[in-house]
MARTOR-407245 format. One record per atom (N, C-alpha, C): residue in one letter; x, y, z. Coordinates in steps of 0.05 Angstrom, whole numbers, padded with zeros to 5 digits, always signed. Layout:
AXYZ...
***
This chain:
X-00519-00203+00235X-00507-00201+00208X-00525-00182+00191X-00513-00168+00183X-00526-00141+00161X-00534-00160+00132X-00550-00139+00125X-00563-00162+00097X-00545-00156+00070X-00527-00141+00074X-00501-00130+00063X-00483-00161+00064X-00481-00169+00092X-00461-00196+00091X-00474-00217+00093X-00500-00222+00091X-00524-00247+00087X-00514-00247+00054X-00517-00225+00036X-00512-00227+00010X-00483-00238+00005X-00459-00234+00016X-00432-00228+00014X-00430-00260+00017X-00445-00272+00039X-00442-00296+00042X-00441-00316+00028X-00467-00308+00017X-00486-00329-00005X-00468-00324-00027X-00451-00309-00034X-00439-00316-00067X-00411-00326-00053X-00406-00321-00023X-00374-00345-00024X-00393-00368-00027X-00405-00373-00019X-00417-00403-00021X-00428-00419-00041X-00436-00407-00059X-00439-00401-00082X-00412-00411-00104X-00395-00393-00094X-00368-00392-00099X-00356-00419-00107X-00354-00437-00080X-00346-00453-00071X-00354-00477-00075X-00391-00478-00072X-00404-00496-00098X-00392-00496-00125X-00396-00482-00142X-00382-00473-00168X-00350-00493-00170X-00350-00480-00152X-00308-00488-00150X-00306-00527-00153X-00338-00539-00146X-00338-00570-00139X-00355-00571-00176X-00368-00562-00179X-00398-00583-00196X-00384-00561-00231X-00373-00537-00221X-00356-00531-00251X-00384-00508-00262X-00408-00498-00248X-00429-00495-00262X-00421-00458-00258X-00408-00451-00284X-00393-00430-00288X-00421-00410-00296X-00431-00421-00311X-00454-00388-00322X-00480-00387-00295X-00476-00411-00282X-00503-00409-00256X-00487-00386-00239X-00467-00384-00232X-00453-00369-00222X-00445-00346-00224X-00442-00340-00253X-00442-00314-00264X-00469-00308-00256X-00493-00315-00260X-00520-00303-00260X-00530-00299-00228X-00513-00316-00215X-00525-00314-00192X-00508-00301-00171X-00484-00281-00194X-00461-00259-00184X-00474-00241-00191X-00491-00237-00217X-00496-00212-00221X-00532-00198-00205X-00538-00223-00200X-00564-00224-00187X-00564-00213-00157X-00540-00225-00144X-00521-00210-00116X-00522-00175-00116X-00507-00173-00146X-00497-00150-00141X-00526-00126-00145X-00554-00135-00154X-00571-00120-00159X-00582-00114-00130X-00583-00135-00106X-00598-00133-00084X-00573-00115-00068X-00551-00101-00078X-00529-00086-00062X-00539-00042-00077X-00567-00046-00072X-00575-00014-00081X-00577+00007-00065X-00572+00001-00030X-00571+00025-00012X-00531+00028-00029X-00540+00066-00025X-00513+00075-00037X-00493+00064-00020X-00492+00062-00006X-00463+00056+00021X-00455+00023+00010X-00475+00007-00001X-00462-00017-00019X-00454-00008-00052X-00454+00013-00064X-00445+00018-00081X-00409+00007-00097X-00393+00007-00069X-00367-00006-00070X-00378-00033-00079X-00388-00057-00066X-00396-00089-00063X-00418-00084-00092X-00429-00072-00099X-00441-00071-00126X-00426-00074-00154X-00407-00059-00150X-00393-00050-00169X-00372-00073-00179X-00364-00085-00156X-00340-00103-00148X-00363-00135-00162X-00390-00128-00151X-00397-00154-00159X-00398-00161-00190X-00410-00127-00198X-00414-00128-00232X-00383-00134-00246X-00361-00129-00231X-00337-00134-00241X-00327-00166-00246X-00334-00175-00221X-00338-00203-00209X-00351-00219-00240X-00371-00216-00243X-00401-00228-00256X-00378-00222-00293X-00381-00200-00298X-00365-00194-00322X-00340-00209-00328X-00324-00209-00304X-00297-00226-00310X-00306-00256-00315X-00317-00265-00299X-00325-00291-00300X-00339-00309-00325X-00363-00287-00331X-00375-00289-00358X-00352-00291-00388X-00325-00270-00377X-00303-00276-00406X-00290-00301-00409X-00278-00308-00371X-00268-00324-00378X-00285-00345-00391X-00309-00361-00381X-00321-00382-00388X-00330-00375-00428X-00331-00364-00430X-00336-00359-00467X-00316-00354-00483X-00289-00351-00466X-00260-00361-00478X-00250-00384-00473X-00277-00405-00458X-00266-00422-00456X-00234-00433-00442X-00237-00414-00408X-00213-00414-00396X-00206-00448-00377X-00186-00447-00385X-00190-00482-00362X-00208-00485-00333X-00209-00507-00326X-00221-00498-00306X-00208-00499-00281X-00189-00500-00282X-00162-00492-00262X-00160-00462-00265X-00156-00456-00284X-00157-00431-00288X-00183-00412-00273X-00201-00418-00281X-00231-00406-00267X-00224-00414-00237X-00220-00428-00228X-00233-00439-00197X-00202-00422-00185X-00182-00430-00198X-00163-00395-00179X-00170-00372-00179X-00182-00368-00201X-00193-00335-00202X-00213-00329-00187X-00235-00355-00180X-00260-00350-00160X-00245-00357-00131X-00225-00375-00129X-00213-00375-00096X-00201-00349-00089X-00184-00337-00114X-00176-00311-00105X-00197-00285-00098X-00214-00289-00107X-00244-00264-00107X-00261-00279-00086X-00255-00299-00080X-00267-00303-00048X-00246-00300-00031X-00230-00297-00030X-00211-00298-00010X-00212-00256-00008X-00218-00244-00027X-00216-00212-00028X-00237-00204-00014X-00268-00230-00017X-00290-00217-00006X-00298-00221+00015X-00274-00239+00027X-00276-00244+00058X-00267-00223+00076X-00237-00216+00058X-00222-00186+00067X-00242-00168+00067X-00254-00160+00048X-00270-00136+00043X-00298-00134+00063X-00307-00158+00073X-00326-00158+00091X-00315-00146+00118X-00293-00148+00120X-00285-00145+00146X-00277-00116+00150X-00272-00109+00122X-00257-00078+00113X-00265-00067+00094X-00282-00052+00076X-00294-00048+00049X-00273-00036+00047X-00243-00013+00054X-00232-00005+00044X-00215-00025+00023X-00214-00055+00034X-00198-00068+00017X-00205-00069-00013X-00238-00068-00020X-00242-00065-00051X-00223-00053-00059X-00226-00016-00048X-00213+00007-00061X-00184+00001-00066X-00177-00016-00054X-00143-00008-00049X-00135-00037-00073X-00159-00053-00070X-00156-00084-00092X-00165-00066-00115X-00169-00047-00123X-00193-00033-00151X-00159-00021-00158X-00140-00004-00140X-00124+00002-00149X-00105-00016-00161X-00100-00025-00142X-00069-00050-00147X-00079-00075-00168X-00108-00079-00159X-00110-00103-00189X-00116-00124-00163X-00142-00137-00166X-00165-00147-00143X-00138-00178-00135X-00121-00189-00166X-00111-00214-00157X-00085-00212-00140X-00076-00188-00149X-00047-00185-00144X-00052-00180-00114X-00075-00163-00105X-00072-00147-00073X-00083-00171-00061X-00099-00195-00063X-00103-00226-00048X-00074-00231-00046X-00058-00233-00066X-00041-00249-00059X-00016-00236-00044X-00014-00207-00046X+00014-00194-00034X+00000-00195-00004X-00030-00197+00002X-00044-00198+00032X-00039-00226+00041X-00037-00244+00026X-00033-00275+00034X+00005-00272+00038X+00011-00265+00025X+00046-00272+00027X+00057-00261+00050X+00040-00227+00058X+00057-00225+00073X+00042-00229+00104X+00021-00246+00113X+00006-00257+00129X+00020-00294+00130X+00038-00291+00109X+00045-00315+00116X+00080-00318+00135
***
């Protein structure tokens, strides 16, 4: 395992904790903390995606989003970063179409 997907790992897991105990800003900090150890250029895609990650997350929780609301938005951005481990082109193609909509037209039509 590359230290590219040792990192990739640790924030689904991360993720997924979060998704149980609700601990929304440990998560943000420890999304945006991910995305600093992604500095060889060739992680520049998984950097960028993380700081996007870490930013969205940080609005919802200070607009006070449900937490139904938050824990689909982090199942859907783990479910993209599982794709994307397997394929970095999927960021690019989730950066165009909009990261929730391309999880889910990849889930519908896999179903």
């Amino acid at each position: 395992m590359s230290e590219r997907d040792g990192v990739l790992d640790d924030v689904m897991r991360k993720i997924d904790k979060c998704m149980l105990d609700f601990n929304y800003l440990e998560l943000a900090q420890d999304i945006w903390d991910a995305s600093r150890e992604m500095v060889a250029q060739e992680d520049k895609v998984f950097r960028e995606y993380l700081q996007w990650l870490e930013g969205n997350l940080d609005t919802f929780v200070h607009i006070d989003a449900p937490r139904d609301a938050l824990n689909s938005f982090l199942s859907k951005q783990r479910e993209l970063l599982r794709m994307a481990m397997r394929d970095v082109d999927v960021l690019e193609s989730a950066h165009w179409k909009g990261a929730i909509e391309y999880v889910e037209d990849k889930n519908s039509s896999q179903a």
